[in-house]
C-alpha positions in Angstrom: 39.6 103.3 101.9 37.8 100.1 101.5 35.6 101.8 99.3 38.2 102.0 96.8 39.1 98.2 96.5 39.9 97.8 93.2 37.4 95.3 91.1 38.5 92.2 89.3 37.8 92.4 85.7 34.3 91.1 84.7 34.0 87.6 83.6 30.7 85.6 82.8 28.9 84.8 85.7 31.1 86.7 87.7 30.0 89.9 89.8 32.9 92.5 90.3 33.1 95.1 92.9 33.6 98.3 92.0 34.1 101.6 93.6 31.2 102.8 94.6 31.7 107.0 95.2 28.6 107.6 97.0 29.7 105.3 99.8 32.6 108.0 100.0 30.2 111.1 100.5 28.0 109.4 102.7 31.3 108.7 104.9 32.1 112.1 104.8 28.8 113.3 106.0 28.9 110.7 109.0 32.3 112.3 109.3 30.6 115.9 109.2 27.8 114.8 111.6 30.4 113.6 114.3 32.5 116.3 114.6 29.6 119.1 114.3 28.0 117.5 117.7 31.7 117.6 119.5 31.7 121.0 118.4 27.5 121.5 120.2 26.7 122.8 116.5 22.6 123.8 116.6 20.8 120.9 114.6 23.6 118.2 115.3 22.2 117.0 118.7 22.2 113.3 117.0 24.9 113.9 115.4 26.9 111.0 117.0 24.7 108.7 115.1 27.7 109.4 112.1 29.2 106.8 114.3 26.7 104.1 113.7 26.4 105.0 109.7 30.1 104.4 109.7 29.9 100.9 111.5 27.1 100.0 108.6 29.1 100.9 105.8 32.3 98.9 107.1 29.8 96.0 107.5 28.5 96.1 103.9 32.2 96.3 102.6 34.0 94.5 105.0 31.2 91.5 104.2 31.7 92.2 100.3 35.1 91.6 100.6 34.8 88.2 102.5 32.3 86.7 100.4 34.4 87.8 97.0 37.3 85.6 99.0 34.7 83.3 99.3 34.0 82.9 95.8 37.5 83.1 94.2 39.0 80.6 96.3 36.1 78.6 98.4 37.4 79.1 101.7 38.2 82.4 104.2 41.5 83.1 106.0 41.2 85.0 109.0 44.7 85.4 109.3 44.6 87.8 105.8 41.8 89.0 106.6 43.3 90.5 109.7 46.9 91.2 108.5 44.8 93.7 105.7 43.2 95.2 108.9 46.6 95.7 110.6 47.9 96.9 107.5 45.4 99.8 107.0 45.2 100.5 110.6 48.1 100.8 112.3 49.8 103.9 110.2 46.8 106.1 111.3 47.2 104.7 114.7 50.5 105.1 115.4 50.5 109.0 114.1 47.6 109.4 116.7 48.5 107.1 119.6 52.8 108.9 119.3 51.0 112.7 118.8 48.9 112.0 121.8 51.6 110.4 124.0 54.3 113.5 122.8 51.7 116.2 124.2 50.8 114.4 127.3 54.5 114.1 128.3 55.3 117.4 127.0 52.1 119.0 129.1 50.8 116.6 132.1 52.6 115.8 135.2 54.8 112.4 135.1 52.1 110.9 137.8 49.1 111.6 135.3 51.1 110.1 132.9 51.9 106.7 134.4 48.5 106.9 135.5 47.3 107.0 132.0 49.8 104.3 130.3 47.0 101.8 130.2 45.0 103.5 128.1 47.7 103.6 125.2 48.0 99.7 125.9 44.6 99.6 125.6 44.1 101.0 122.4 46.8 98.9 121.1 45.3 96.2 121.3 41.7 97.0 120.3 40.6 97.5 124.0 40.1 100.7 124.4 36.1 99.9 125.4 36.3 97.5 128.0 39.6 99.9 129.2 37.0 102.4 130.1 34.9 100.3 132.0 37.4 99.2 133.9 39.0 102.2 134.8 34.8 104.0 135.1 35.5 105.9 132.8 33.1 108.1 131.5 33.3 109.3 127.7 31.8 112.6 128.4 34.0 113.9 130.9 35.3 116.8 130.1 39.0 115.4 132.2 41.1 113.1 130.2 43.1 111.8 133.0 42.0 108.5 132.8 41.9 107.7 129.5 43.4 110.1 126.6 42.8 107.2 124.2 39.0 107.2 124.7 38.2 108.5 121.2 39.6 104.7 120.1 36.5 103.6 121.4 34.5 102.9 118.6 37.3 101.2 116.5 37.9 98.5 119.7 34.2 97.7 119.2 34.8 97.4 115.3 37.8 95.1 115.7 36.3 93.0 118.2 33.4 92.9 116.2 35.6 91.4 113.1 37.3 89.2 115.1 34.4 87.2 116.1 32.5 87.6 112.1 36.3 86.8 110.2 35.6 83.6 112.2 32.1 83.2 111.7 32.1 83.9 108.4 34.7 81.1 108.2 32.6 78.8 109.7 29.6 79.6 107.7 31.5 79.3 104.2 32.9 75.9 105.0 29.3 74.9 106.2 28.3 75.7 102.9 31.2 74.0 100.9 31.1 70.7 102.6 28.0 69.9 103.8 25.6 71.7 101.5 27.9 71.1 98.1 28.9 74.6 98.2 24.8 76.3 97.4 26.6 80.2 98.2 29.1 79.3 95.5 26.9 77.9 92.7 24.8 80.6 92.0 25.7 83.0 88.7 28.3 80.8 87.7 30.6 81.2 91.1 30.9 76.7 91.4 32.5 76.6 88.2 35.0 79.4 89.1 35.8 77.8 92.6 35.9 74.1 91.2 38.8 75.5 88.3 40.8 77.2 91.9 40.5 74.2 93.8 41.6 72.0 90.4 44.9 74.6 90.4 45.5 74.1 94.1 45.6 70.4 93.9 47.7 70.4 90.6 50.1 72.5 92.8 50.5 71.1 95.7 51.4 67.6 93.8 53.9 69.6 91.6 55.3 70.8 94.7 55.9 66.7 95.9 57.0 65.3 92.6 
């Protein structure tokens, strides 16, 4: 989990991130919370509120992680930032997108299952959400014909989510850098880290033309 990113050895002036365990146990609780209110538990009518606590805590890390990119090199990629989502993502996905599409062939008509291929599409590619609206779906239903991928719901919103920050937070870091003489980077130290990265980059790249 994200929670587990290993931290960078502690240098002056230089915050590391650590593992933080109780981020863990408060994910499992959300996790608890969620399942107990599928389930019509007594006491877990809000229980779907797990969901939310789990969007917070991928905020707080998922930020943490940018801004330590930030730091280290000055600059953001999206593109790593969203091969690292891919990365962790798509095992658990592809175990629960292949389980799901074995049962439904093994148990549903062939109709209701060409009926339901865009849903798998859907989920794919992070769309699962505006899928269901399409379709008028409803995510209580107690029928699945429509849409057997409905549970991705809540990870289509988190992707689209970090599609759109990756980007802003781009934008916001560069703002800083070039216009502002990099203010988020000098504090605690950070400047002189990033000016010595920036010193190695440009000592490379004329290595690399010699």
């Amino acid at each position: 989990p994200l929670a587990r990113m290993p931290a960078t050895a502690p240098t002056k002036g230089h915050r590391s991130i650590a593992y933080r365990p109780y981020l863990d146990g408060m994910r499992g609780v959300a996790v608890f919370a969620v399942i107990a209110f599928h389930c019509d538990a007594v006491g877990f009518e809000n229980g779907f509120l797990g969901v939310d606590t789990f969007f917070v805590l991928s905020g707080f890390l998922i930020t943490s992680i940018l801004l330590r990119e930030a730091v280290r090199t000055g600059a953001i990629s999206p593109v790593r930032f969203y091969a690292r989502r891919v990365r962790r993502l798509l095992p658990a996905f592809t175990v629960c997108a292949l389980t799901v599409a074995v049962c439904y062939r093994a148990f549903v008509s062939e109709a209701v299952v060409q009926q339901v291929k865009g849903s798998f599409y859907a989920a794919a590619l992070y769309g699962e959400n505006v899928y269901q609206i399409w379709v008028d779906g409803d995510y209580w239903a107690a029928n699945y014909d429509t849409s057997p991928m409905r549970h991705c719901w809540s990870l289509a919103v988190e992707e689209q989510f970090y599609f759109a920050y990756a980007l802003a937070f781009k934008a916001a870091v560069w703002w800083s850098v070039r216009r502002c003489q990099g203010p988020m980077l000098k504090d605690e130290g950070y400047g002189e880290e990033h000016t010595a990265h920036r010193t190695q980059r440009r000592e490379a790249r004329l290595g690399s033309q010699e």
